[in-house]
C-alpha positions in Angstrom: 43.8 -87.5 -129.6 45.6 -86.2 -126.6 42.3 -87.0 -124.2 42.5 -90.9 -125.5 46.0 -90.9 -124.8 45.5 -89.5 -121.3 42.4 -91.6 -120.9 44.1 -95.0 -121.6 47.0 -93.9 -119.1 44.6 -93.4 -116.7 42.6 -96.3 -117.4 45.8 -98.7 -117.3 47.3 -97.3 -114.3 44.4 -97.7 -112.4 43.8 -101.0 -113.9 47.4 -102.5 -112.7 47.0 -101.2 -109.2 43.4 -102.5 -109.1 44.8 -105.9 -110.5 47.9 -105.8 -107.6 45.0 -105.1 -104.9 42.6 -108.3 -106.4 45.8 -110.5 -106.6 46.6 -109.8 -102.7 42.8 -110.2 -101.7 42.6 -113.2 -103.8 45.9 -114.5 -102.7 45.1 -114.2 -99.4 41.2 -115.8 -99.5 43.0 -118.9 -101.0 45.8 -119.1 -98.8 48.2 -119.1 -101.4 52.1 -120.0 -100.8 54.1 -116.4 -99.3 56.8 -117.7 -100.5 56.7 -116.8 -104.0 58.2 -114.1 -106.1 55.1 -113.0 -107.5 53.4 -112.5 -103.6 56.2 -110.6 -102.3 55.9 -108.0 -105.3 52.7 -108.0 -104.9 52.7 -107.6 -101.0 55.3 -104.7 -101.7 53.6 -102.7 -104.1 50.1 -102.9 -102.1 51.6 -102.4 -98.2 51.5 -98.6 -98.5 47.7 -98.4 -98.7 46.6 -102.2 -96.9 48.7 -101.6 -94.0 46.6 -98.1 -92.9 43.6 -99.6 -94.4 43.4 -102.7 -92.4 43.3 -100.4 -89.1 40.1 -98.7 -90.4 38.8 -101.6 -92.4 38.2 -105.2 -90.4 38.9 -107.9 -92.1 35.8 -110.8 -91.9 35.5 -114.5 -91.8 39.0 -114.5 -92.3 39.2 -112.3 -95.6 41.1 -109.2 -96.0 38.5 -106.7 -96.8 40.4 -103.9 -96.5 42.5 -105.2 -99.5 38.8 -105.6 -101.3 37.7 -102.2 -100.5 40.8 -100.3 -101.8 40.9 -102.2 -105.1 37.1 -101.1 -105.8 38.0 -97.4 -104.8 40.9 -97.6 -106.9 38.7 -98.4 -109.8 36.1 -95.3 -108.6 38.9 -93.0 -109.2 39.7 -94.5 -112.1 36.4 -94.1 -113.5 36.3 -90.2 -111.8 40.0 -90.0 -113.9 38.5 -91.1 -117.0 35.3 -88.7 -116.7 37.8 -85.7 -115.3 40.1 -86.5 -119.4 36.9 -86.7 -121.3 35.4 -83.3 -119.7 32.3 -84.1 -117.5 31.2 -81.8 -115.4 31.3 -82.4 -112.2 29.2 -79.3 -111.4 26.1 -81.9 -112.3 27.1 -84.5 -109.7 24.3 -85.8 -108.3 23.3 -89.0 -106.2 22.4 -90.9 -109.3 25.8 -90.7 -110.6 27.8 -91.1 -107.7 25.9 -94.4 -107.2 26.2 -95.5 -110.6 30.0 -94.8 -110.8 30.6 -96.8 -107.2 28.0 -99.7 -108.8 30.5 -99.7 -112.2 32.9 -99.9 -110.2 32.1 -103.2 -108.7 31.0 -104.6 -112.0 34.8 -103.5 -113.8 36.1 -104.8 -110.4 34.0 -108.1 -111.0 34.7 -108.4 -114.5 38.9 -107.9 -113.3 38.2 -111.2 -110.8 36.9 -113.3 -113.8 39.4 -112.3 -116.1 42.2 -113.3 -113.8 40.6 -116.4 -113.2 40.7 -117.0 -116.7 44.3 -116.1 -116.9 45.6 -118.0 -114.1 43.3 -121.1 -115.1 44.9 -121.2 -118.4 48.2 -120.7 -117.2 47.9 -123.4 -115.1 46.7 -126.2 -117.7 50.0 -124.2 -119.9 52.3 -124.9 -117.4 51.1 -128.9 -116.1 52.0 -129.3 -119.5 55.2 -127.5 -120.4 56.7 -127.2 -116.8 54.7 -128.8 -113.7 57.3 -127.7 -111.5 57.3 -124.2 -111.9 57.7 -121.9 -109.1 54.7 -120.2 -110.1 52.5 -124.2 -110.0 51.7 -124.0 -106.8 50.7 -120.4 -106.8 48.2 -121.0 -109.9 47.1 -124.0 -108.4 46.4 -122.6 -104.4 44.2 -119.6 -107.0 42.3 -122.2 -109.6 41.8 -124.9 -107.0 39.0 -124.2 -105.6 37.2 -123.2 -108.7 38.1 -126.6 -110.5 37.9 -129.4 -107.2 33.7 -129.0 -107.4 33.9 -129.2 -111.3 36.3 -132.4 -111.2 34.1 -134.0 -109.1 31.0 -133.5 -111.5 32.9 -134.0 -114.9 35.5 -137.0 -114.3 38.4 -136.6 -116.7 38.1 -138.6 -120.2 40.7 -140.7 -121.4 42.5 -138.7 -118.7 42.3 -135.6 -120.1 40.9 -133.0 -117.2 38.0 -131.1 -119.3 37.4 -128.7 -116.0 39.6 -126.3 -117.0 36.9 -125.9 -120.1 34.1 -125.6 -118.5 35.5 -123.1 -115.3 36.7 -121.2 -118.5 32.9 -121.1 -120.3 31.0 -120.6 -117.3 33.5 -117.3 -116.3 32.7 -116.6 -120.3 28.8 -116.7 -119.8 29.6 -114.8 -116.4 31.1 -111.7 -118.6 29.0 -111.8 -121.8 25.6 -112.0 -119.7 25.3 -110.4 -116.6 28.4 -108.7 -116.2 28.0 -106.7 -119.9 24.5 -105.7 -119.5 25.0 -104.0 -115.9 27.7 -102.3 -117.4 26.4 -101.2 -120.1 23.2 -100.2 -118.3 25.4 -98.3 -115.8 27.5 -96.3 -118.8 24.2 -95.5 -120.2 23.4 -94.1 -116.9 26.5 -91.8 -116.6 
């Protein structure tokens, strides 16, 4: 009992500070407004590790992959964490393994991206109801924009109801049930 309490420490710790790096890469690739209490908390608790990162890591085509690289090692150690509570021994590491944990931790790191896409699509259409003129609209919108623009252009709304939302929402849905779940669980298998 103690090892899944450890274990789900471990695996939400890691999970928040993965999230924080994702939101400032994401951020960032969308040129979302600074301005916003939710950026500079963001930008605060990342700047320890992007600010040393960014002078070993280059950033490329104007995206911040030193920001990208430290949220997919974060979720490497998390998985290490997680193996290190539930007693693996690392005596047997091989090549195999060390490869599958850094490919599982792209997949948990892509699966992280569609599920705050997801979250920030339906806070979006929650808030253009409720309040349009949040502080946090135009952050949501700068992230779901350009997910939604190519989707409003191919479904026009009906009876002015804006069904992209919908289908951005079932197509990151297909994304996680289909390709994402069976690398992952091709890669547990593998560990």
């Amino acid at each position: 009992m103690l090892a899944q309490a450890a274990g789900f420490l471990v695996d939400t710790a890691t999970g928040l500070f993965a999230l924080a790096f994702l939101l400032r890469f994401l951020l960032q690739a969308v040129r979302a407004p600074a301005r916003n209490p939710l950026s500079h908390f963001i930008i605060a608790v990342t700047d320890f590790a992007v600010r040393p990162a960014r002078r070993v890591i280059p950033g490329l085509f104007g995206l911040d992959l030193a920001t990208l690289v430290l949220a997919w090692v974060v979720e490497v150690l998390g998985l290490v964490l997680l193996l290190a509570v539930k007693g693996f021994g690392f005596g047997t590491l091989t090549a195999a393994v060390l490869g599958g944990l850094a490919l599982l931790a792209a997949v948990r790191l892509a699966q992280l991206f569609l599920y705050t896409i997801m979250a920030a699509i339906v806070l979006h259409a929650v808030l253009s109801w409720v309040n349009p003129h949040s502080p946090a609209a135009p952050l949501l919108d700068s992230l779901t924009r350009p997910l939604l623009r190519p989707l409003r252009r191919l479904v026009p709304p009906i009876a002015n109801v804006d069904l992209s939302p919908l289908l951005a929402l079932i197509g990151c849905q297909l994304l996680l049930t289909v390709p994402l779940a069976w690398a992952e669980a091709a890669l547990t298998r593998l560990l």
